[in-house]
VOZAMAR-614938 format. One record per residue (C-alpha): x, y, z; residue number from 1. Coordinates in Angstrom, 2 decimals, padded with zeros to 5 digits. Layout:
// residues N
+---------+---------+---------+-----+
|       x |       y |       z |   k |
+---------+---------+---------+-----+
|       X |       Y |       Z | NUM |
...
+---------+---------+---------+-----+
// end
This chain:
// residues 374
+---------+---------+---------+-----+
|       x |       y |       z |   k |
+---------+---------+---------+-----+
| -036.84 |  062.21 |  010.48 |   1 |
| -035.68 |  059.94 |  013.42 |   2 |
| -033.21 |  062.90 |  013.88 |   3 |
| -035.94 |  065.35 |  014.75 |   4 |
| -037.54 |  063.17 |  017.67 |   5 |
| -035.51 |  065.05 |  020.65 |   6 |
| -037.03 |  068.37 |  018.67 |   7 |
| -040.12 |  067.37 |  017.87 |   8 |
| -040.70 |  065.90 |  021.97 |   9 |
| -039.54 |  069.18 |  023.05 |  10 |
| -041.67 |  071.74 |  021.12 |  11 |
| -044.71 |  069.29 |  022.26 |  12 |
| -044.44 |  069.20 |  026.06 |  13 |
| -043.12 |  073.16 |  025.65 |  14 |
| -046.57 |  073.77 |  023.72 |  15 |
| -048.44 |  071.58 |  026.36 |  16 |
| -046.47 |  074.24 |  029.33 |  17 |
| -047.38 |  076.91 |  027.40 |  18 |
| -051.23 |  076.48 |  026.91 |  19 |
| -051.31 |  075.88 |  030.19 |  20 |
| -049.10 |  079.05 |  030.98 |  21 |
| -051.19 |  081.23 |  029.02 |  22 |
| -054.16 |  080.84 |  030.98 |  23 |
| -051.90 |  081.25 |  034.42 |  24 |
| -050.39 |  084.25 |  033.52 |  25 |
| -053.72 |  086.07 |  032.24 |  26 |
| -055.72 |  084.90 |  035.82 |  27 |
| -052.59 |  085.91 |  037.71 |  28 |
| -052.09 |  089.07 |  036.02 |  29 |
| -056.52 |  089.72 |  036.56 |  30 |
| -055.93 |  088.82 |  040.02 |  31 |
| -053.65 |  091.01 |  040.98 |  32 |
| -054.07 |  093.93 |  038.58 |  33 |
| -057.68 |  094.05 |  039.28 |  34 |
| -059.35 |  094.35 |  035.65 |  35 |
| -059.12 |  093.29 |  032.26 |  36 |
| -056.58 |  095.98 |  031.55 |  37 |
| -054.17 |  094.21 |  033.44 |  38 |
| -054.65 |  090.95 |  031.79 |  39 |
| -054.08 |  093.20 |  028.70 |  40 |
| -050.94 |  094.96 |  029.38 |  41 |
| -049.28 |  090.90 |  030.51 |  42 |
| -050.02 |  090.05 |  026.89 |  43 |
| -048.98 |  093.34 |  025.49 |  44 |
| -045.96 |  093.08 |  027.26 |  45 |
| -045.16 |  089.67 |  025.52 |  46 |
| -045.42 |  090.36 |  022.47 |  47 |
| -043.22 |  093.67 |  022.95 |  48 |
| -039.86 |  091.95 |  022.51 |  49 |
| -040.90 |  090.53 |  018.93 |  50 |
| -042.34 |  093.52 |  017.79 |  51 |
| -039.57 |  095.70 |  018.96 |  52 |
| -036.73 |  093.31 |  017.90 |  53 |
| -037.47 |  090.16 |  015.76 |  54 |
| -034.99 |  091.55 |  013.28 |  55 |
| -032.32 |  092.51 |  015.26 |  56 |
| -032.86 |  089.15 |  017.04 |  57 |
| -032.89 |  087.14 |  014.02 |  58 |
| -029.67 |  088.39 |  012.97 |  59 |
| -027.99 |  087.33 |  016.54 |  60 |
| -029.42 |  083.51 |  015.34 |  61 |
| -027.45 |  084.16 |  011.79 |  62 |
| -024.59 |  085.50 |  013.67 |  63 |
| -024.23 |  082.86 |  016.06 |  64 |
| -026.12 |  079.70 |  016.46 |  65 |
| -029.82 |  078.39 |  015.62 |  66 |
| -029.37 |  075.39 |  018.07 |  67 |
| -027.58 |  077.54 |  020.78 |  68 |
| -030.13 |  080.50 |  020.50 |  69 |
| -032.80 |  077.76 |  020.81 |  70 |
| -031.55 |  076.58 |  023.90 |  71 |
| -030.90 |  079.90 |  025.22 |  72 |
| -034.68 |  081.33 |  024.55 |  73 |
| -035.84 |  078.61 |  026.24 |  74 |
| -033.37 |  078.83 |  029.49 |  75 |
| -034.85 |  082.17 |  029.39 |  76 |
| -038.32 |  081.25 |  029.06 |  77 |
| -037.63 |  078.90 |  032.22 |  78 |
| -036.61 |  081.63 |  034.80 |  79 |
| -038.81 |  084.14 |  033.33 |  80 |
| -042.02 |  081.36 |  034.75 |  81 |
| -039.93 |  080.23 |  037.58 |  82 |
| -040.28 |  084.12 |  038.52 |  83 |
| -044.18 |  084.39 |  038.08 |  84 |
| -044.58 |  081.37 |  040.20 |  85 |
| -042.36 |  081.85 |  043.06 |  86 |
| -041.86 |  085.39 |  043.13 |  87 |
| -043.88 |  087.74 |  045.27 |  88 |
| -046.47 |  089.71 |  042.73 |  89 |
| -046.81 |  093.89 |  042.21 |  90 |
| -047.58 |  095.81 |  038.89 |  91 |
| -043.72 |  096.06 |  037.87 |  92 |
| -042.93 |  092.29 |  038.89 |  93 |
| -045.63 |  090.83 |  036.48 |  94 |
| -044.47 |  093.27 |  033.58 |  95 |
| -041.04 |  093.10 |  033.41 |  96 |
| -041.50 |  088.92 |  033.89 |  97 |
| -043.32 |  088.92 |  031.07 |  98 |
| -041.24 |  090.93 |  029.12 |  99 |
| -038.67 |  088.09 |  030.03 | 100 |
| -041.40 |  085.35 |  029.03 | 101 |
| -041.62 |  087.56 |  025.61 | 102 |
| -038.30 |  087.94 |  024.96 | 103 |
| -037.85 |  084.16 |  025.41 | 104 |
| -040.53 |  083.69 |  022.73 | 105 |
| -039.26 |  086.42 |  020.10 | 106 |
| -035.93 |  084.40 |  020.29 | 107 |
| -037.25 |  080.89 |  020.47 | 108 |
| -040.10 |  081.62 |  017.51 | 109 |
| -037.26 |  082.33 |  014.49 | 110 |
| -034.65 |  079.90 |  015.80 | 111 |
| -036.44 |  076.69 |  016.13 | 112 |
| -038.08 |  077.92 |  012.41 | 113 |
| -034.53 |  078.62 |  011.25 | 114 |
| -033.19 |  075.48 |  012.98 | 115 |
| -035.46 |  072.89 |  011.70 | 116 |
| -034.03 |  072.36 |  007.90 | 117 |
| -030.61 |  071.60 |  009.78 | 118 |
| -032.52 |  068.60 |  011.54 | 119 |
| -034.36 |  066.79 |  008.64 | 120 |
| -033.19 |  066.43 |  004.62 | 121 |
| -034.73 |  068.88 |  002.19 | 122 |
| -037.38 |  065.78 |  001.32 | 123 |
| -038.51 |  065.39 |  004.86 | 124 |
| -039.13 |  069.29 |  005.32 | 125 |
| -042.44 |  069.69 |  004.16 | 126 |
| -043.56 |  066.75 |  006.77 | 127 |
| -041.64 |  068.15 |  009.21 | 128 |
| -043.24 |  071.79 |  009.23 | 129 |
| -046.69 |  069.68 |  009.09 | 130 |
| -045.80 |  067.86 |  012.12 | 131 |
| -043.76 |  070.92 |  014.04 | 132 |
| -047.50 |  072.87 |  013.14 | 133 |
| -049.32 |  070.30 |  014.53 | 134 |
| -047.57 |  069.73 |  017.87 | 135 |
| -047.87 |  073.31 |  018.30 | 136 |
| -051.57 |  072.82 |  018.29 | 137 |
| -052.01 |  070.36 |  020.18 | 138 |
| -050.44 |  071.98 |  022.81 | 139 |
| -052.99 |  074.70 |  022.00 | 140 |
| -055.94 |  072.75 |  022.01 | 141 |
| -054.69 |  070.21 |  025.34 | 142 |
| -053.00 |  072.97 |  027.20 | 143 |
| -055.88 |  075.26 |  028.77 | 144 |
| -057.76 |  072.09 |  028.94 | 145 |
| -055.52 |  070.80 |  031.61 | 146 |
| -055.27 |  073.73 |  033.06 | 147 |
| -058.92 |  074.04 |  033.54 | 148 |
| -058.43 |  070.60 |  035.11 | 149 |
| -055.57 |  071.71 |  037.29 | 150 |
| -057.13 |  074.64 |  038.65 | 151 |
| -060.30 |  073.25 |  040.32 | 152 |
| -057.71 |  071.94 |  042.88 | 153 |
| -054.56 |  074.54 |  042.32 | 154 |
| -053.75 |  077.84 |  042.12 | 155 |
| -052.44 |  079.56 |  038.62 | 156 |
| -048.71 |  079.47 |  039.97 | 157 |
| -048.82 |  075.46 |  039.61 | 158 |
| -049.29 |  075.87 |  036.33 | 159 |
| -046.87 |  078.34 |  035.61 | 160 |
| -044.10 |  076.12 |  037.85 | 161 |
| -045.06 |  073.70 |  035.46 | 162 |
| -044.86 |  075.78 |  032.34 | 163 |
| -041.41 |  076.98 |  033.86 | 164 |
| -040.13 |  072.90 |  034.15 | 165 |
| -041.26 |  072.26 |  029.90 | 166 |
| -038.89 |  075.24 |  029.48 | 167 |
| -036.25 |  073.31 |  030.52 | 168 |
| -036.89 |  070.07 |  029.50 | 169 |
| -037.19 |  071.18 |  026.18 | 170 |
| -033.43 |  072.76 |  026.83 | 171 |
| -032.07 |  069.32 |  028.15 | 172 |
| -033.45 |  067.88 |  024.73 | 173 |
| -032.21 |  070.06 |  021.85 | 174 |
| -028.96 |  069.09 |  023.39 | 175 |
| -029.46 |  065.85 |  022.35 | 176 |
| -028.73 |  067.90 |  018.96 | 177 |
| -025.58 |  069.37 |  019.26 | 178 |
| -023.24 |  067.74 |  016.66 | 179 |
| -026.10 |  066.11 |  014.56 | 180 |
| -026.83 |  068.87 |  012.75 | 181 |
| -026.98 |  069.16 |  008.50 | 182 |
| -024.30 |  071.75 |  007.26 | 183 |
| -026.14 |  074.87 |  005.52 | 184 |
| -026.83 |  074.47 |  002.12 | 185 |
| -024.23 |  076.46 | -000.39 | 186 |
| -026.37 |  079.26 | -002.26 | 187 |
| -025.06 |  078.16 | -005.44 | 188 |
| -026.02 |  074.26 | -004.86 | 189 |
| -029.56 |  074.76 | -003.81 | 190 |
| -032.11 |  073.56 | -006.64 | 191 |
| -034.85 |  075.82 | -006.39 | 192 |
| -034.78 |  080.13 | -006.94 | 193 |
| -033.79 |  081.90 | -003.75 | 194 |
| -035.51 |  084.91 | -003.26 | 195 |
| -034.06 |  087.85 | -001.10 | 196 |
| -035.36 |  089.45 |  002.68 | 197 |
| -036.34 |  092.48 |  000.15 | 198 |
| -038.00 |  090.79 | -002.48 | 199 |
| -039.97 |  088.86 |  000.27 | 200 |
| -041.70 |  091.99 |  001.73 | 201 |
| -045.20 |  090.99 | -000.21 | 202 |
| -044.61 |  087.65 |  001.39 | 203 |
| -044.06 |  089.32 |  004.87 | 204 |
| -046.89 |  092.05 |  004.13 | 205 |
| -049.49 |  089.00 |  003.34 | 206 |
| -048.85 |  087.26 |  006.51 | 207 |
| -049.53 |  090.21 |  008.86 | 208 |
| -052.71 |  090.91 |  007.19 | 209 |
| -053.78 |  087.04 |  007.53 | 210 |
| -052.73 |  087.51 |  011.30 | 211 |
| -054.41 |  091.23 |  011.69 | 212 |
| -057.86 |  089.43 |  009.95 | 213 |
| -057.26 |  086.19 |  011.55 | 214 |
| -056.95 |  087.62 |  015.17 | 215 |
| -059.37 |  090.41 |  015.08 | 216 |
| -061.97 |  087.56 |  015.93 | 217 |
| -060.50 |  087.01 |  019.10 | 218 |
| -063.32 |  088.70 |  020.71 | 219 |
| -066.13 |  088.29 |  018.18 | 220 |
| -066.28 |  084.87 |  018.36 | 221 |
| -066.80 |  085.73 |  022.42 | 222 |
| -069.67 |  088.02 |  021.26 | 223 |
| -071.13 |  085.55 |  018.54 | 224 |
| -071.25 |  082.92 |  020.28 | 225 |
| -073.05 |  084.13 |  023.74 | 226 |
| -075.25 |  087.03 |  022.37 | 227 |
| -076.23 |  086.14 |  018.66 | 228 |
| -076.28 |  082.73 |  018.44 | 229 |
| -077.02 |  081.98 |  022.52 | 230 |
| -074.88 |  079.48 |  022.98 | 231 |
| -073.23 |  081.24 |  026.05 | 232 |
| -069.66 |  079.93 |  027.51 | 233 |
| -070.49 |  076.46 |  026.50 | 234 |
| -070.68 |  077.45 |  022.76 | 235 |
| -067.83 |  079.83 |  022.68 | 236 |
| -065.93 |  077.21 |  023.91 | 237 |
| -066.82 |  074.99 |  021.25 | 238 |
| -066.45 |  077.76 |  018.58 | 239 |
| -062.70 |  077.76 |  019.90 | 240 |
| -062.58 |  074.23 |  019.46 | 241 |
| -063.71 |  074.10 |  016.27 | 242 |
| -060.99 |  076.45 |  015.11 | 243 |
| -058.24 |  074.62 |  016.68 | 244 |
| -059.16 |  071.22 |  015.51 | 245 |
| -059.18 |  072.91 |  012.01 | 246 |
| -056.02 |  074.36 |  012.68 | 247 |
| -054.42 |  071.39 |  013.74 | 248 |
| -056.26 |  069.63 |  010.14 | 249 |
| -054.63 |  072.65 |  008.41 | 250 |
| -051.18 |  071.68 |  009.45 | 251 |
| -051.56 |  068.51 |  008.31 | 252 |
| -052.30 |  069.21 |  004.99 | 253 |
| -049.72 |  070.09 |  002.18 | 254 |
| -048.74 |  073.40 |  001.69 | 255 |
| -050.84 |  075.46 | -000.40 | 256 |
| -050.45 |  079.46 | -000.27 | 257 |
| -053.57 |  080.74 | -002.10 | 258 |
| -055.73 |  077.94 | -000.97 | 259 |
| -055.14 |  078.84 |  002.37 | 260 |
| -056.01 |  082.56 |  002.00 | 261 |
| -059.32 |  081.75 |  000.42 | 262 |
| -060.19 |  078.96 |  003.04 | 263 |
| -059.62 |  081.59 |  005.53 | 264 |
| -062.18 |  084.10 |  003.87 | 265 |
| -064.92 |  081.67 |  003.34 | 266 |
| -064.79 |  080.36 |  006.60 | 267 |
| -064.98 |  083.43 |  008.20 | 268 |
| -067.93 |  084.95 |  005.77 | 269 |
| -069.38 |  081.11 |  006.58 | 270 |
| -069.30 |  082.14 |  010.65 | 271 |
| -070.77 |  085.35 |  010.15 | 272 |
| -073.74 |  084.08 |  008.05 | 273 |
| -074.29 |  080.70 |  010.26 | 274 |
| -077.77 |  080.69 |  011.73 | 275 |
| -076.97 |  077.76 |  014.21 | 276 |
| -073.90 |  076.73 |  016.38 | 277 |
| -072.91 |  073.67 |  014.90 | 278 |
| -072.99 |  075.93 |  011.49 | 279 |
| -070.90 |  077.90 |  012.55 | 280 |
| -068.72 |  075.50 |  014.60 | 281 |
| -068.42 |  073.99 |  011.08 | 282 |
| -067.40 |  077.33 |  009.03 | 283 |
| -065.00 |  078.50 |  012.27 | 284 |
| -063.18 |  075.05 |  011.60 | 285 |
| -062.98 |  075.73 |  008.01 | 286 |
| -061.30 |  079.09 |  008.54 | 287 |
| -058.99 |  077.80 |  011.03 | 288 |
| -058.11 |  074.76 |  008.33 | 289 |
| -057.18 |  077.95 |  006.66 | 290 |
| -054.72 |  080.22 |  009.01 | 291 |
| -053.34 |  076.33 |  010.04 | 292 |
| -052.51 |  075.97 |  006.18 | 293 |
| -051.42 |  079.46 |  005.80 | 294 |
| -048.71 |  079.51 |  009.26 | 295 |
| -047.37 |  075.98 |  007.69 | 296 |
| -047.39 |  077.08 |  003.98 | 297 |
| -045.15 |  080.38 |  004.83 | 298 |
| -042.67 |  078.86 |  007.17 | 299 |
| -042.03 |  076.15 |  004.07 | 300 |
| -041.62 |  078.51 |  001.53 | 301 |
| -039.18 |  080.76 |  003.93 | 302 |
| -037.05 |  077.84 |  004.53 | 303 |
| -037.03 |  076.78 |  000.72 | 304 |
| -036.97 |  079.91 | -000.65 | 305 |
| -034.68 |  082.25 |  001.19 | 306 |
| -030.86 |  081.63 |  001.45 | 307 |
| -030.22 |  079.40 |  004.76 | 308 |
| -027.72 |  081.86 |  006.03 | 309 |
| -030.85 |  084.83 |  006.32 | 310 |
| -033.68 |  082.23 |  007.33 | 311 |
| -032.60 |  083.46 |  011.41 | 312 |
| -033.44 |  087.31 |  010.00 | 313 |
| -036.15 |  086.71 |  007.70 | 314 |
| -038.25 |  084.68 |  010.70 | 315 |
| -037.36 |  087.31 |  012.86 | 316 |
| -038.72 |  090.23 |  010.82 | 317 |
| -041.94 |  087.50 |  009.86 | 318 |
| -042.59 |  087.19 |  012.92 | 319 |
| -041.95 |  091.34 |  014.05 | 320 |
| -044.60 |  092.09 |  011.74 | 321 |
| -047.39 |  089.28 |  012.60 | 322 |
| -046.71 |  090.23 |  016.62 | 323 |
| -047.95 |  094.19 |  015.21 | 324 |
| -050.65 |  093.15 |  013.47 | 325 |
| -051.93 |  090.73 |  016.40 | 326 |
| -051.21 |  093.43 |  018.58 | 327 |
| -053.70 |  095.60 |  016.56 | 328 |
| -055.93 |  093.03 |  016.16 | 329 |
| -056.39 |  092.58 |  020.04 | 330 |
| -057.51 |  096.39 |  019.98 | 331 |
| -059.49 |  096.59 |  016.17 | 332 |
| -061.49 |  093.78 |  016.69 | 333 |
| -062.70 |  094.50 |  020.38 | 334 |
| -063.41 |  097.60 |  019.18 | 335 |
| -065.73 |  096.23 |  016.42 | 336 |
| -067.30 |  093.50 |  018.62 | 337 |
| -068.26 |  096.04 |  020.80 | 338 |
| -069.75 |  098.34 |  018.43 | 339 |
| -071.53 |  096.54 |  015.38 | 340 |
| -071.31 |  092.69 |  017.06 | 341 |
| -069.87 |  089.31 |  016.56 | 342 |
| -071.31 |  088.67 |  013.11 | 343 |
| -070.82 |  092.03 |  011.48 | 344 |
| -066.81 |  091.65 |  012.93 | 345 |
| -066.63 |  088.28 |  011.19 | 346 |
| -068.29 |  089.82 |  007.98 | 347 |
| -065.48 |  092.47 |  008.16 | 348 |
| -062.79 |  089.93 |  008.81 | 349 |
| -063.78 |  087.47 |  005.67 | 350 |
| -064.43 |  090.46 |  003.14 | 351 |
| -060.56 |  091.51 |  004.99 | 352 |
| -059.38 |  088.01 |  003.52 | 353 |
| -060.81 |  088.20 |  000.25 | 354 |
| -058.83 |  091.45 | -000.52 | 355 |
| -055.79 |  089.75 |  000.99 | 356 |
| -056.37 |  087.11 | -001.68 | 357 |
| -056.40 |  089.18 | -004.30 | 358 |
| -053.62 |  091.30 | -003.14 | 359 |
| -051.65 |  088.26 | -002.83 | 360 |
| -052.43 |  087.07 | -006.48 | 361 |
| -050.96 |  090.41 | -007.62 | 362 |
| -047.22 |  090.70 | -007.06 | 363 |
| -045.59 |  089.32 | -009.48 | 364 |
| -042.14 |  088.12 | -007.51 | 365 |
| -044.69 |  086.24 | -005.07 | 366 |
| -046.66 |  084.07 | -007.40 | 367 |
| -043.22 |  083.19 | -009.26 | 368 |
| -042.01 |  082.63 | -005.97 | 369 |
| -045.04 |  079.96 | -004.60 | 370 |
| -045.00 |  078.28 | -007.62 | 371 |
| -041.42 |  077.02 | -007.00 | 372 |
| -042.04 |  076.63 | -003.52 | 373 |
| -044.96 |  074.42 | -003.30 | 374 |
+---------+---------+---------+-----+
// end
């Protein structure tokens, strides 16, 4: 594991920039688009680049390098927020930067997940996922709080010149990894059942449904939390919280595929039943202990499970399909918070992950599959 420090310190102030960024981008992009639609087509336009070409992009990190794509994504990712912070601002600026920002993620997403079984021994990689899950969440959680901090004295561009500088930090430190790096693992010596980009398509089917169910909260929780409970910003901040403290717990714990499915659906049904905040603070952590669990579970059983010579084209197609169905979850569920409500929304969203558990206990290849995994 002592290997995985320079990776490890680099995904974590990267994750810090990029909570931080997040909230930047979507003020900058309100400011000076005028409405929420603006704010809409920014994040829209970052997730294009995934959903357009995660595969073809996972096949460049097979092709060529995981370490060297890393670095590149996140070269990209660097200029693409140097841009939106020093660059003067119109419609067709903030767009095609974030298409840059996106296409830095789309590439960065499958090759540090491809890259990290070259860093640690085959023992160490279900700690390591844990601990690469939980930096990511951290940066989640810490992020927009210090960028609520920064911007009672700043304006959004600080934060996205900062954002801009973890970008390449993080590239000065992965090559700190450049010749330390464990050769891939011959097919024929590995010691559990490798399972082909085909065969996975359950796999790869379950996850964007956990992501479309998952993310079409988004905006309930907004709803819930301000007109049905009446906690107003206060408690839909907390409701936030509460998820990302659970899914920081959930990427902590040991990977567990079903488990995670079905904490998902009964925190959600939880949250849309709670009569009281702190209830449903309580059930929102639950489900997020869930989707944390879930994230950290799949990435495992790709990188165990899949030859190491596809893992650059089977995270890019994971994570093709999970940018599609967060992109229609973005629309579904403010559609549905806006028509029946927050609690109704989350109702929808847990009975949506009770199906997806039973779906998932169906396929035959897949439970044969998690059992050798986990």
């Amino acid at each position: 594991m002592h290997r995985a420090r320079p990776f490890f310190a680099a995904h974590l102030q990267s994750s810090l920039g990029t909570g931080a960024g997040y909230v930047a981008i979507l003020l900058l992009a309100y400011e000076h688009l005028g409405n929420a639609w603006g704010a809409t087509a920014v994040l829209l336009a970052d997730l294009a680049p995934a959903m357009l070409l995660g595969p073809l992009l996972g096949g460049l990190i097979d092709r060529t390098s995981r370490l060297g794509c890393a670095i590149v994504a996140d070269v990209i990712g660097a200029l693409a927020f140097a841009g939106l912070a020093f660059l003067p601002h119109s419609t067709t600026s903030l767009v095609l930067l974030a298409l840059v920002a996106g296409l830095s993620s789309a590439l960065l997403r499958p090759a540090t997940c491809a890259l990290l079984p070259a860093i640690v021994s085959r023992e160490e990689l279900t700690k390591a996922n844990g601990i690469f899950g939980a930096v990511r969440e951290i940066g989640q959680l810490a992020g927009p709080a210090a960028a609520a901090g920064v911007l009672l004295f700043a304006a959004p561009s600080t934060l996205l010149a900062f954002n801009a500088a973890t970008f390449a930090v993080s590239a000065l430190l992965l090559t700190r990894l450049r010749g330390k790096l464990n050769a891939p693992v011959a097919d024929e010596d590995e010691q559990t059942p490798s399972m082909s980009l085909r065969a996975a398509r359950p796999l790869f089917i379950t996850s964007a449904a956990v992501m479309l169910v998952a993310g079409a909260t988004n905006v309930a929780e907004l709803v819930l939390a301000r007109d049905e409970l009446g906690a107003g910003g206060t408690g839909f901040a907390m409701l936030v919280t509460a998820f990302g403290c659970g899914m920081l717990a959930g990427s902590l714990t040991p990977p567990r595929y079903l488990l995670s499915i079905a904490l998902l659906a009964v925190g959600l049904l939880g949250t849309a039943a709670a009569p009281t905040l702190p209830l449903a603070m309580l059930a929102f952590a639950v489900a997020g202990v869930g989707n944390g669990l879930f994230i950290v579970t799949v990435r495992n059983l790709i990188q165990t499970t899949i030859p190491e010579r596809s893992h650059g084209r089977a995270f890019g197609v994971l994570d093709a399909i999970d940018s599609w169905a967060f992109g229609a979850a973005i629309l579904a569920g403010g559609a549905l918070a806006a028509s029946v409500g927050g609690r109704i929304t989350f109702a929808i969203a847990g009975t949506g992950a009770l199906l997806v558990l039973i779906a998932a206990l169906r396929p035959k290849e897949v439970t044969t599959w998690v059992a050798s995994g986990n």
